[in-house]
C-alpha positions as CSV (number, residue, x, y, z in Angstrom):
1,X,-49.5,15.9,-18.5
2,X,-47.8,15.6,-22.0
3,X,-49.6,12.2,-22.7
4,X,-53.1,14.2,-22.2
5,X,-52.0,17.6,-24.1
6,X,-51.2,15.4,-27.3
7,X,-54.2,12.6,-26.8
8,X,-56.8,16.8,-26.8
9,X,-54.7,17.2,-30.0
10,X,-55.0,13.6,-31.2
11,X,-59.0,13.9,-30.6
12,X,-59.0,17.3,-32.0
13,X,-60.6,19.0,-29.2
14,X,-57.8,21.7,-29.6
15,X,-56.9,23.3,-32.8
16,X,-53.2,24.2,-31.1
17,X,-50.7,23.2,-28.8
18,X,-47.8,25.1,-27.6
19,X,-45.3,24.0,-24.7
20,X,-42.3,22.4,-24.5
21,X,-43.2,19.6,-26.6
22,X,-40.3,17.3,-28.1
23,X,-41.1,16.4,-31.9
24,X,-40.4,13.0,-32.2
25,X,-41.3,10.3,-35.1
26,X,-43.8,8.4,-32.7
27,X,-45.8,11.6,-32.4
28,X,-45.5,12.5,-35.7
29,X,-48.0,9.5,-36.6
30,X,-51.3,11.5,-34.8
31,X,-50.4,15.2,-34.6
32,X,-48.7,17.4,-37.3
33,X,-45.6,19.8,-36.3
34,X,-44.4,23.4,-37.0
35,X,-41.3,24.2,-37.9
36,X,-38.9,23.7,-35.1
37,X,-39.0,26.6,-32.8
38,X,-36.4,25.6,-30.5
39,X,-33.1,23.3,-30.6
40,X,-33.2,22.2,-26.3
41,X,-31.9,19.0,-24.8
42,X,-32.2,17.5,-21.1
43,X,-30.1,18.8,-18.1
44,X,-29.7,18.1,-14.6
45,X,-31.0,20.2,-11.9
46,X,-30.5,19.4,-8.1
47,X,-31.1,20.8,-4.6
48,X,-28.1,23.3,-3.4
49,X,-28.2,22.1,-0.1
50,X,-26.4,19.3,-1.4
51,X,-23.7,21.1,-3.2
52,X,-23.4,23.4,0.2
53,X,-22.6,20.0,2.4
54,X,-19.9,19.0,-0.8
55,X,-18.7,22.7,-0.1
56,X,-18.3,21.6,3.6
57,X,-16.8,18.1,3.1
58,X,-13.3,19.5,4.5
59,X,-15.0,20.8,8.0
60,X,-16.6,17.4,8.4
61,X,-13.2,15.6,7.5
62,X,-11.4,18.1,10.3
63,X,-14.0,17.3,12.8
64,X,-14.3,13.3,12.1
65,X,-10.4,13.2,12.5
66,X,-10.4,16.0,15.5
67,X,-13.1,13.6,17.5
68,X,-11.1,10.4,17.1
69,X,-7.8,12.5,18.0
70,X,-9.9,13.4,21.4
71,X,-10.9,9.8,22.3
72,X,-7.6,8.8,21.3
73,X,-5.9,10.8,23.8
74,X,-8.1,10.9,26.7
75,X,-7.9,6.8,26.5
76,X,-3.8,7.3,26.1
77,X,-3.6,9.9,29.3
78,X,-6.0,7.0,31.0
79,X,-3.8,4.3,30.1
80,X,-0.4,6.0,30.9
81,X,-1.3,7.2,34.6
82,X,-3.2,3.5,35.3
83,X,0.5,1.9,34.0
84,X,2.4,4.1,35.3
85,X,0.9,3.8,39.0
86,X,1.0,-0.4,38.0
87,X,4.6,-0.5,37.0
88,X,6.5,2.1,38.6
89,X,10.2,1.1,40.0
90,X,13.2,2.8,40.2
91,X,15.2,-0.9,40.4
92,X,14.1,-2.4,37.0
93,X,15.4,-0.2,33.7
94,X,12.6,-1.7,32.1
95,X,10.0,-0.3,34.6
96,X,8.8,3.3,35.1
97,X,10.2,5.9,37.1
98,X,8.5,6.8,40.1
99,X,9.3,10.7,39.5
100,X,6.3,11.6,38.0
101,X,7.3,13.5,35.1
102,X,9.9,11.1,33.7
103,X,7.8,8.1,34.6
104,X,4.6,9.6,32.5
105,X,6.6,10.7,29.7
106,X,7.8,7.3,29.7
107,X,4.1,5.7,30.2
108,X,2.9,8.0,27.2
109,X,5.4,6.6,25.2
110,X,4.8,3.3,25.6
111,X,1.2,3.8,25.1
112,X,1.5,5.1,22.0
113,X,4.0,2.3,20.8
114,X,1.9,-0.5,22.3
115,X,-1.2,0.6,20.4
116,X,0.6,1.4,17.1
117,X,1.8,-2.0,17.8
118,X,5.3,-1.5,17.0
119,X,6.4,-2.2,20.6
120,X,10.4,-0.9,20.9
121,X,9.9,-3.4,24.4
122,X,12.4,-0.4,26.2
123,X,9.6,-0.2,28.4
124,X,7.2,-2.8,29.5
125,X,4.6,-4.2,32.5
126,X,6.0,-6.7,34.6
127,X,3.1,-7.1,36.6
128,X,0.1,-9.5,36.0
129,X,-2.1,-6.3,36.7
130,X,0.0,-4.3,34.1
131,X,0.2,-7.6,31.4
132,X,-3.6,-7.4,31.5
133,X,-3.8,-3.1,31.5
134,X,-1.8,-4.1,28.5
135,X,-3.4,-6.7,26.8
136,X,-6.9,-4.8,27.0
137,X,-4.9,-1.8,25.5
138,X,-3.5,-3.6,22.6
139,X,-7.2,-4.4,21.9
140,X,-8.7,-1.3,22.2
141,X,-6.0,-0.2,19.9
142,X,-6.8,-2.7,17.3
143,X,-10.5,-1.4,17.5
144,X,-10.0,2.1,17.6
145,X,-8.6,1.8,13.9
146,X,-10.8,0.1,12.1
147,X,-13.4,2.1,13.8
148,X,-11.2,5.5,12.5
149,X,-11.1,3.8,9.0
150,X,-14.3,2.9,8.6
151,X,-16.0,6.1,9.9
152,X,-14.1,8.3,7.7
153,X,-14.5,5.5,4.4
154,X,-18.0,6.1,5.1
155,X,-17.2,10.2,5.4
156,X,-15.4,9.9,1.8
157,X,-18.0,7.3,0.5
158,X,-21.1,9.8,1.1
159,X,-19.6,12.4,0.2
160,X,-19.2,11.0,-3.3
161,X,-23.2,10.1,-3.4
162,X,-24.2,14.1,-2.6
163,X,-25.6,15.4,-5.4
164,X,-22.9,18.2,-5.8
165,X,-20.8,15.3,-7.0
166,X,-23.8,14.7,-9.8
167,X,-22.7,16.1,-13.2
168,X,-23.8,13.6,-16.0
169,X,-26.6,10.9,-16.3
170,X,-23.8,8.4,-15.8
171,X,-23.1,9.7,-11.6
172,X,-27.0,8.6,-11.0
173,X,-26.7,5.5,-11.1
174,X,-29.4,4.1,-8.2
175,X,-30.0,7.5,-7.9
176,X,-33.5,8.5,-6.8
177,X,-34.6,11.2,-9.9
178,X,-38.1,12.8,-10.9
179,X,-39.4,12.9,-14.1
180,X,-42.9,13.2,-15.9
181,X,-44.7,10.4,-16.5
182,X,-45.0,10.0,-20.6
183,X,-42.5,11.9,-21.9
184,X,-39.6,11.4,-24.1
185,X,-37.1,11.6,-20.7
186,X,-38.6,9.0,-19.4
187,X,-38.5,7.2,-22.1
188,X,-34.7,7.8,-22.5
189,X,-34.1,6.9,-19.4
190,X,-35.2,3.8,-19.4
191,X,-31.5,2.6,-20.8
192,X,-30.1,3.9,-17.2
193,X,-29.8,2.2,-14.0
194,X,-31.7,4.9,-12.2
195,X,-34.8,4.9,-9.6
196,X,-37.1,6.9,-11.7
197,X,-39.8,8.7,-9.6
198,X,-42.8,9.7,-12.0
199,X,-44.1,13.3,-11.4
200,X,-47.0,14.7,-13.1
201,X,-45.8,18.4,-13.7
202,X,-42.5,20.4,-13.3
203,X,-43.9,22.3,-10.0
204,X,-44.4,18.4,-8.5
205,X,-40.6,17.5,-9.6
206,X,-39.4,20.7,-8.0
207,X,-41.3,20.0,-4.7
208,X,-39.7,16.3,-4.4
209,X,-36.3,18.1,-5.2
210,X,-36.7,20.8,-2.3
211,X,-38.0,18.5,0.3
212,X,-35.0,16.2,-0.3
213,X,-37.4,13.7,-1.3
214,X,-35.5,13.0,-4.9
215,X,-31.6,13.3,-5.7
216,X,-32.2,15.1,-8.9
217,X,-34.4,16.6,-11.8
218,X,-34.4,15.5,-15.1
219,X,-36.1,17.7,-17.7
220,X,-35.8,20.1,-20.8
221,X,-33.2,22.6,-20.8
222,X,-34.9,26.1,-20.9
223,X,-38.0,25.8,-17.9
224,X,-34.8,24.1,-15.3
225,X,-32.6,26.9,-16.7
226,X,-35.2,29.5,-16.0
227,X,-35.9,28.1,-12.8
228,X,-32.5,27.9,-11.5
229,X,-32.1,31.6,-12.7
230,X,-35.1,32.8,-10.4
231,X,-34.6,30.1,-7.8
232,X,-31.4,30.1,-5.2
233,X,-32.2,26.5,-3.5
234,X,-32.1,25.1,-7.3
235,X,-29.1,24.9,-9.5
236,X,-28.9,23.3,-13.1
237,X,-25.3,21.0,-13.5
238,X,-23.4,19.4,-15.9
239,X,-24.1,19.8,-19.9
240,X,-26.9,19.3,-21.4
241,X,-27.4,16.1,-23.4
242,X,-30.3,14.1,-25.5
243,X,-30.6,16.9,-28.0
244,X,-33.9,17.5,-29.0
245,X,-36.5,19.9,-31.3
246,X,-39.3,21.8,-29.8
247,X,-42.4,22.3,-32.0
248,X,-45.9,23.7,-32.2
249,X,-48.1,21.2,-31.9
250,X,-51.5,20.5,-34.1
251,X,-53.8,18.2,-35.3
252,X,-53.0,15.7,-37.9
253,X,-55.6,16.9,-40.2
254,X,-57.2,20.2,-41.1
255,X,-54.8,22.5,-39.7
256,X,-52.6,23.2,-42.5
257,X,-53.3,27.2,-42.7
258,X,-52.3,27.6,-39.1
259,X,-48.9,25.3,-39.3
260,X,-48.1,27.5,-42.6
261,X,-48.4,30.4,-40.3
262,X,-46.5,29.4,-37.4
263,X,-44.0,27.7,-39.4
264,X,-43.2,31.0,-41.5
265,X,-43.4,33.0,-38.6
266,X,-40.3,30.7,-36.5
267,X,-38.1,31.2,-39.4
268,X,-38.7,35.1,-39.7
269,X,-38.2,35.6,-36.0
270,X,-35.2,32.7,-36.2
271,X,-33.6,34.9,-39.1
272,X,-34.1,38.8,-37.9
273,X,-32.6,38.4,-34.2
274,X,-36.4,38.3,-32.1
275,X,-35.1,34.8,-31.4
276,X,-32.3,35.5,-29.6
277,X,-33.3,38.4,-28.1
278,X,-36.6,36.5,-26.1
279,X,-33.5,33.9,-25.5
280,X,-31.0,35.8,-23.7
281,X,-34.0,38.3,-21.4
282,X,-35.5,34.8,-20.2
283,X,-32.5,31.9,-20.1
């Protein structure tokens, strides 16, 4: 969209051109400037949904550690009772009672010790039956960890790729971000190790951002700001960054009279407060 608006400009079939258009020293070789009208910069935008699921990162821990606690005790209750019923005797100290309530308190406990793998040995099978009860135990013990570790490394781990944790061009790294094709951000971006996806307008980029179809938006200051101001589902983050000049655009030649008048204008409006009055009802 911006490559088009300055190539009308460049051909003359427009005698002005006013949008959010970055004055840079490439430009500056086929269209002519105003005065700068307004000192913006880049920012960040991104979907809130994201930041809500950051905002629920504890839950998710609670329930990821409340699930394995489940499966961990209904195989420990299985395991007890099966060892128990295996290995109960009243003759061998290191067998279990065959009074239920001491001998399961004594079958939980050796459950939990066998697993853990710290094995006391105050209490243990005799039997082939139990050895193997045992054996199979120790395994499953071995596996329910690593499983426990890894599923909440991956919890942690995704939790750090939301975009709530996104705050500076440096946290999207293979990130998936919009921008519009031909402008000075995507140019600027180039330098980063990001997954551009090119977008021909700022309605298209917000689309990609509320579907979830892109991580973040990448674009001048004042339209995201403005958005995110109307806009619940889209929040601006971090600082803003890339500094850049906003100016009105015109032809290289035979616009002079109309630059003048622009130009002079900017500075009055800059000098008597209009400025920051149009800034503060909008952004």
């Amino acid at each position: 969209m911006c490559r088009n608006f300055l190539l009308q400009l460049k051909k003359k079939d427009t005698d002005i051109g006013f949008a959010e258009v970055t004055i840079t020293a490439e430009r500056e070789k086929f269209v002519d400037f105003s005065q700068p009208f307004f000192d913006s910069g880049l920012i960040i935008a991104v979907h809130t949904n994201h930041a809500q699921k950051v905002g629920r990162f504890p839950t998710v821990i609670i329930r990821v550690i409340g699930f394995s606690l489940i499966i961990f005790l209904v195989g420990l209750t299985c395991v007890a009772h099966i060892i128990w019923w295996l290995e109960k005797d009243d003759e061998d100290s290191h067998a279990f009672s065959t009074k239920y309530r001491k001998g399961i308190v004594d079958a939980y406990w050796w459950a939990v010790v066998t697993m853990t793998t710290v094995g006391y040995g105050d209490k243990c099978p005799r039997k082939i039956s139990g050895r193997l009860v045992a054996a199979v135990w120790m395994i499953i013990g071995i596996m329910w960890f690593a499983a426990f570790t890894a599923t909440l490394s991956t919890v942690l781990t995704l939790n750090r790729l939301q975009s709530g944790s996104i705050k500076s061009v440096a946290d999207l790294d293979q990130r998936r971000v919009t921008v519009i094709e031909g402008t000075t951000t995507e140019n600027y971006l180039r330098y980063y190790n990001i997954k551009m996806v090119l977008s021909d307008s700022l309605a298209e980029m917000i689309k990609l951002l509320k579907n979830d179809q892109v991580d973040a938006v990448i674009y001048d200051a004042p339209p995201l700001q403005y958005i995110a101001k109307n806009d619940p589902e889209i929040q601006v983050v971090g600082d803003m960054f890339a500094e850049q000049c906003y100016g009105v655009v015109f032809p290289e030649d035979g616009a002079e009279k109309l630059k003048e008048i622009f130009s002079r204008e900017i500075i009055n409006m800059q000098q008597n407060g209009e400025f920051q009055k149009i800034y503060n009802k909008w952004l």
